[in-house]
VEXTIDREN-538097 format. One record per residue (C-alpha): x, y, z; residue in one letter. Coordinates in steps of 0.25 Angstrom, whole numbers. Layout:
VEXTIDREN-538097
- X,Y,Z,residuo
- X,Y,Z,A
...
This chain:
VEXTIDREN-538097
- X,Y,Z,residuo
- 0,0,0,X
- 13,10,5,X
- 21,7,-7,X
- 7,10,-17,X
- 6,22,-10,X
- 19,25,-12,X
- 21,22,-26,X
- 9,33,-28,X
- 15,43,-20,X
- 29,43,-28,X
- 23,43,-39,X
- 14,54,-38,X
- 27,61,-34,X
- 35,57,-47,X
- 26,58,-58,X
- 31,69,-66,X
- 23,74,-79,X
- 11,66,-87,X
- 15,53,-88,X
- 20,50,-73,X
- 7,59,-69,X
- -1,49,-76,X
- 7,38,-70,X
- 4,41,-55,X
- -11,43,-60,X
- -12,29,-62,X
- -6,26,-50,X
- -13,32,-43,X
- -26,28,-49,X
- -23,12,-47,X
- -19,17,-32,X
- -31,24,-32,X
- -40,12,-36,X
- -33,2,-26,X
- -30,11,-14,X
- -41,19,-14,X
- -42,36,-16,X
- -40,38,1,X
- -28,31,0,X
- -21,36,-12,X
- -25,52,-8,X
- -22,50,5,X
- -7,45,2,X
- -6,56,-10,X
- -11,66,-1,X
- -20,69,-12,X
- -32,73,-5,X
- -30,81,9,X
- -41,77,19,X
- -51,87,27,X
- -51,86,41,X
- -58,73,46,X
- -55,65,35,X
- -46,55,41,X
- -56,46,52,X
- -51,36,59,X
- -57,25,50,X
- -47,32,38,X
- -37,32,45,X
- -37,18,47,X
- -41,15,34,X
- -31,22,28,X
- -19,14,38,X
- -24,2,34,X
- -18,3,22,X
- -5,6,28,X
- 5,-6,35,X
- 13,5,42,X
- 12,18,48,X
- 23,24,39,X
- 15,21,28,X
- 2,26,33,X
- 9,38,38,X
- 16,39,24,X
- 4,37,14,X
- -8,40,21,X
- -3,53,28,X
- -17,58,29,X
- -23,46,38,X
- -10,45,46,X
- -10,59,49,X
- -25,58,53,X
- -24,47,63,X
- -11,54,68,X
- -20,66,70,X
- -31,57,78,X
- -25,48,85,X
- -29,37,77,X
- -15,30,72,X
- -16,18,82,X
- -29,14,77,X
- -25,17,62,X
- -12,9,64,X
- -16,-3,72,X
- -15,-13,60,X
- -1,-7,56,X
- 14,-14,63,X
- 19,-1,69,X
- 32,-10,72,X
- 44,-6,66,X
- 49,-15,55,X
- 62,-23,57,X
- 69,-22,43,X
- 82,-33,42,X
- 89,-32,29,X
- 82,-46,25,X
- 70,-37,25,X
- 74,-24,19,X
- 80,-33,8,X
- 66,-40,6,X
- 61,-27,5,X
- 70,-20,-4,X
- 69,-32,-14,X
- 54,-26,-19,X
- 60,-14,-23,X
- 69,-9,-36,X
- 73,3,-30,X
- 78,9,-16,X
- 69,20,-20,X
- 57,11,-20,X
- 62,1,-10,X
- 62,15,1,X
- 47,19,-4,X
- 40,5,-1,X
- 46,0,12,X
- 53,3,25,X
- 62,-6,22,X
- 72,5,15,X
- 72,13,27,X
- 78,0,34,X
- 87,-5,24,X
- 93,11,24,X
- 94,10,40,X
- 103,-1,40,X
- 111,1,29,X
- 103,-10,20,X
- 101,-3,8,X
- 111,-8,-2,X
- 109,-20,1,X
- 93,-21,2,X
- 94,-14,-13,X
- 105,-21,-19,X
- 96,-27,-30,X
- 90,-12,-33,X
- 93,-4,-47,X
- 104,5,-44,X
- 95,18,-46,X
- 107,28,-44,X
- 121,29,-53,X
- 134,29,-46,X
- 142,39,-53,X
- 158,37,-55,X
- 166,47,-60,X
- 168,38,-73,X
- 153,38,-74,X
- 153,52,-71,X
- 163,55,-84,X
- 155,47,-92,X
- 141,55,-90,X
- 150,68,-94,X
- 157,63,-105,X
- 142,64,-112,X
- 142,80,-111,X
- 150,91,-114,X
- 147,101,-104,X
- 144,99,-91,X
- 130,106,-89,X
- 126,96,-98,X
- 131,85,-91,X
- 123,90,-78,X
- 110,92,-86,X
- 111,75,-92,X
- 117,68,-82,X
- 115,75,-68,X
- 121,64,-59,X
- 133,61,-65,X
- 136,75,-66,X
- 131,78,-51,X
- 141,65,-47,X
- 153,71,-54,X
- 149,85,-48,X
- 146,78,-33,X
- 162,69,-35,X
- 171,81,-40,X
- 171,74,-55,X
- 166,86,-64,X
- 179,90,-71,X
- 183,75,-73,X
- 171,72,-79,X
- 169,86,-87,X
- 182,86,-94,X
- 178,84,-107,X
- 166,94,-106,X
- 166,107,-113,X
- 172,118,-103,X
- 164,132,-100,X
- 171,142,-108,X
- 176,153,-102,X
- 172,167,-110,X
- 180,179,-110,X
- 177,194,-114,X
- 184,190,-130,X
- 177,177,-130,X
- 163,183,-128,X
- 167,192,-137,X
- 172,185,-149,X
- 158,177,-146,X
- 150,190,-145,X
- 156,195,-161,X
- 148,182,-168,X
- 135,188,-163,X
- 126,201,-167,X
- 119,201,-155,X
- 117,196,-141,X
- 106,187,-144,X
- 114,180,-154,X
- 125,179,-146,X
- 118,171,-134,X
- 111,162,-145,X
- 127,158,-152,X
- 136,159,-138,X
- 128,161,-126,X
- 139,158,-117,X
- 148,169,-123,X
- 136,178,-120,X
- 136,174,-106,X
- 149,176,-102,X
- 150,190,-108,X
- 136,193,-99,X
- 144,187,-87,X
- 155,195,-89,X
- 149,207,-94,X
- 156,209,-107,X
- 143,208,-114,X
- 143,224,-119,X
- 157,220,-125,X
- 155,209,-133,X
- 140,213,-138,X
- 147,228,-142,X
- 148,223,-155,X
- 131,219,-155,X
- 128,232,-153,X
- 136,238,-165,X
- 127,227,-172,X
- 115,232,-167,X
- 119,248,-168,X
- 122,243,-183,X
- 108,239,-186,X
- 98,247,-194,X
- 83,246,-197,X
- 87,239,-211,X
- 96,229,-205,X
- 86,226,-194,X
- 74,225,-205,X
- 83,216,-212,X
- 86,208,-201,X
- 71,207,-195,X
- 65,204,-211,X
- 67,190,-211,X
- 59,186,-198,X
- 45,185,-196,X
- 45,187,-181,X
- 51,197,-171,X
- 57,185,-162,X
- 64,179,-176,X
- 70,191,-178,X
- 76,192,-164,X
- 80,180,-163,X
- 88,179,-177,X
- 93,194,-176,X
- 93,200,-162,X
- 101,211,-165,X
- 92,218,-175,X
- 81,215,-167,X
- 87,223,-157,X
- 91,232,-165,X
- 77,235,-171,X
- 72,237,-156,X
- 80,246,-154,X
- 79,256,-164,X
- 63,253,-165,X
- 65,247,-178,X
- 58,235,-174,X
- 44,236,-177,X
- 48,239,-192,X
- 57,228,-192,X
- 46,218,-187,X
- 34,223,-199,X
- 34,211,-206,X
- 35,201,-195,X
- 25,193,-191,X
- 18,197,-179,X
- 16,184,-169,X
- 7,188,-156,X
- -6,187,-158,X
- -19,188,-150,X
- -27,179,-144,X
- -41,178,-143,X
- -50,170,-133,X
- -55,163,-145,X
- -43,160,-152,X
- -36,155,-137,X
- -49,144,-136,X
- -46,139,-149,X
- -33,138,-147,X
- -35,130,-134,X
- -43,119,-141,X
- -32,113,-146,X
- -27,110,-133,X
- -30,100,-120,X
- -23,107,-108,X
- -17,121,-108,X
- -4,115,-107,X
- -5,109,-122,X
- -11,124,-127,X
- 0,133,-118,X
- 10,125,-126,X
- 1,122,-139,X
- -2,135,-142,X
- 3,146,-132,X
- 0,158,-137,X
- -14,156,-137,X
- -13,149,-123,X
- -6,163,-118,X
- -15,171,-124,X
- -27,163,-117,X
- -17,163,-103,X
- -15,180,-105,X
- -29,182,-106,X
- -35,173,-96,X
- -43,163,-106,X
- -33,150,-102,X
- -47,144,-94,X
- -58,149,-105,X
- -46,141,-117,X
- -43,130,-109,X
- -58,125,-104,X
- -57,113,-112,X
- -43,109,-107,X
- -51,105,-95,X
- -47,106,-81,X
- -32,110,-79,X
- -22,98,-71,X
- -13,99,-60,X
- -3,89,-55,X
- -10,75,-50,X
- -21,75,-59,X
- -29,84,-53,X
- -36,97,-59,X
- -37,111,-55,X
- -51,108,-52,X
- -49,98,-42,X
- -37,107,-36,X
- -48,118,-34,X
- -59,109,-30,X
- -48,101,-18,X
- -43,114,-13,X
- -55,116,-6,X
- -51,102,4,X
- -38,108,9,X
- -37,116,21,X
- -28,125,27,X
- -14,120,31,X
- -16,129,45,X
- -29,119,47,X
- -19,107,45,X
- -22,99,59,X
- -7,93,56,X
């Protein structure tokens, strides 16, 4: 019954995204239908109780289910703390052995032998807890998969030989470059990798004179750009960008801005005559014969764009502009009435979040 219990519990706190959601769904359904709902809520904490719920009668039927205390007091914290409260746990605990249990090793192996895993062996029995106290673990789990690497420094070296810099081997191999950190192996172990250059006022600026702008310069040598903002030779090495830009007139910036439909092409492919353009207040003439891309929304046209969708989640990234334009001016509820009730995390609507927030009470009224 514990180990069920359990198995529901650690499940609901590791599902992570659709598929693992859908996963603990079903789990707890088929617990659901053998359990009973008073026990799986109860263990979940799903459902807080009003004052007077617990009776006696619940409290002994709800340790029934239970061998132990520690499991009563662990999965049905409601009813344990109830009888608690009362008075009540001699009576709930009269079928329960609230002798301590003596582990040997014979035992703790026996046990240790149901499990795959010291993670699983320690959430389904006591025994662990033994086995760790005397010093039995090794031997108790010698047949369980080994679930953590031990990391030489040869293995070490071989991780990093896959990467060239070491951010990179942080980012795909965490432990093996944590090991190599924790053990004083980095240098040994990053000797074939690429070394952070170390720029100068000449090297930022022979990198500066391949590029007519700022903008450009950042997208070809970022780090060159970097180092001459850290340093604060910026000015010096851009003195030449601005020549560039003092050079430009309305002709060359008509000429530059001809070819693109857009004003966000234009700055992207020439920044320095778009800057140049806002500038001088050449820009609008520049712009004539681009296309002009923002447009306005209408209730109307913002339902039937929300047709195509089934959550608000598929038309925010389906079709934003018209979801924004709905968001901005407050007709997300009046789009999205067929998308039916938005979800929340466990299956459960905003609805029923309203509707159940009228059961709690203030935590100052807590009688614990």
């Amino acid at each position: 019954m514990s180990a069920l219990v359990n198995l529901l519990r650690t499940s609901k706190r590791t599902s992570k995204g659709p598929a693992g959601q859908r996963k603990h769904e079903a789990l707890e359904a088929a617990l659901r239908e053998r359990l009973g709902d008073e026990v799986v809520n109860d263990a979940l904490g799903a459902l807080p109780k009003e004052m007077g719920y617990w009776t006696l009668d619940k409290c002994k039927a709800s340790a029934l289910l239970y061998q132990t205390n520690a499991d009563w007091q662990r999965y049905a914290r409601g009813a344990y703390k109830a009888a608690l409260r009362n008075g009540w746990l001699d009576q709930c605990r009269e079928h329960m052995d609230m002798k301590l249990e003596s582990w040997t090793l014979e035992k703790c192996k026996a046990s240790a032998a149901q499990y795959r895993s010291r993670s699983a062996w320690k959430d389904g029995s006591n025994a662990y807890q033994a086995a760790r106290k005397y010093g039995w673990l090794d031997e108790c789990c010698a047949h369980m998969e080994v679930l953590r690497q031990t990391w030489t420094l040869e293995k070490c070296k071989a991780s990093a030989a896959k990467y060239q810099m070491r951010v990179r081997w942080n980012e795909s191999d965490p432990a093996a470059y944590a090991t190599a950190s924790n053990k004083g192996w980095l240098d040994e172990c990053c000797a074939h990798m690429v070394k952070k250059r170390s720029w100068t006022l000449d090297g930022c600026k022979a990198s500066a004179l391949q590029y007519p702008s700022q903008a450009a310069w950042r997208d070809g040598d970022s780090g060159a750009l970097q180092a001459a903002q850290r340093n604060g030779w910026l000015d010096e090495c851009c003195a030449h960008m601005e020549v560039l830009m003092r050079n430009r007139t309305i002709e060359l910036c008509m000429a530059s801005a001809r070819p693109h439909q857009t004003r966000s092409a234009w700055q992207k492919a020439d920044h320095s005559a778009y800057q140049a353009a806002v500038a001088n207040g050449w820009f609008d003439e520049c712009c004539a014969h681009m296309s002009v891309i923002y447009r306005s929304w209408s209730l109307e046209e913002c339902r039937a764009s929300a047709k195509g969708f089934k959550t608000r989640k598929e038309w925010s990234v389906g079709h934003g502009p018209a979801y924004q334009a709905a968001r901005k001016n407050g007709w997300l509820d009046e789009c999205c009435a067929h998308m039916g009730p938005r979800r929340l995390p466990g299956s459960a609507t905003v609805r029923a979040a309203a509707a159940t927030r009228t059961t709690y009470t203030p935590r100052a009224s807590w009688p614990f």
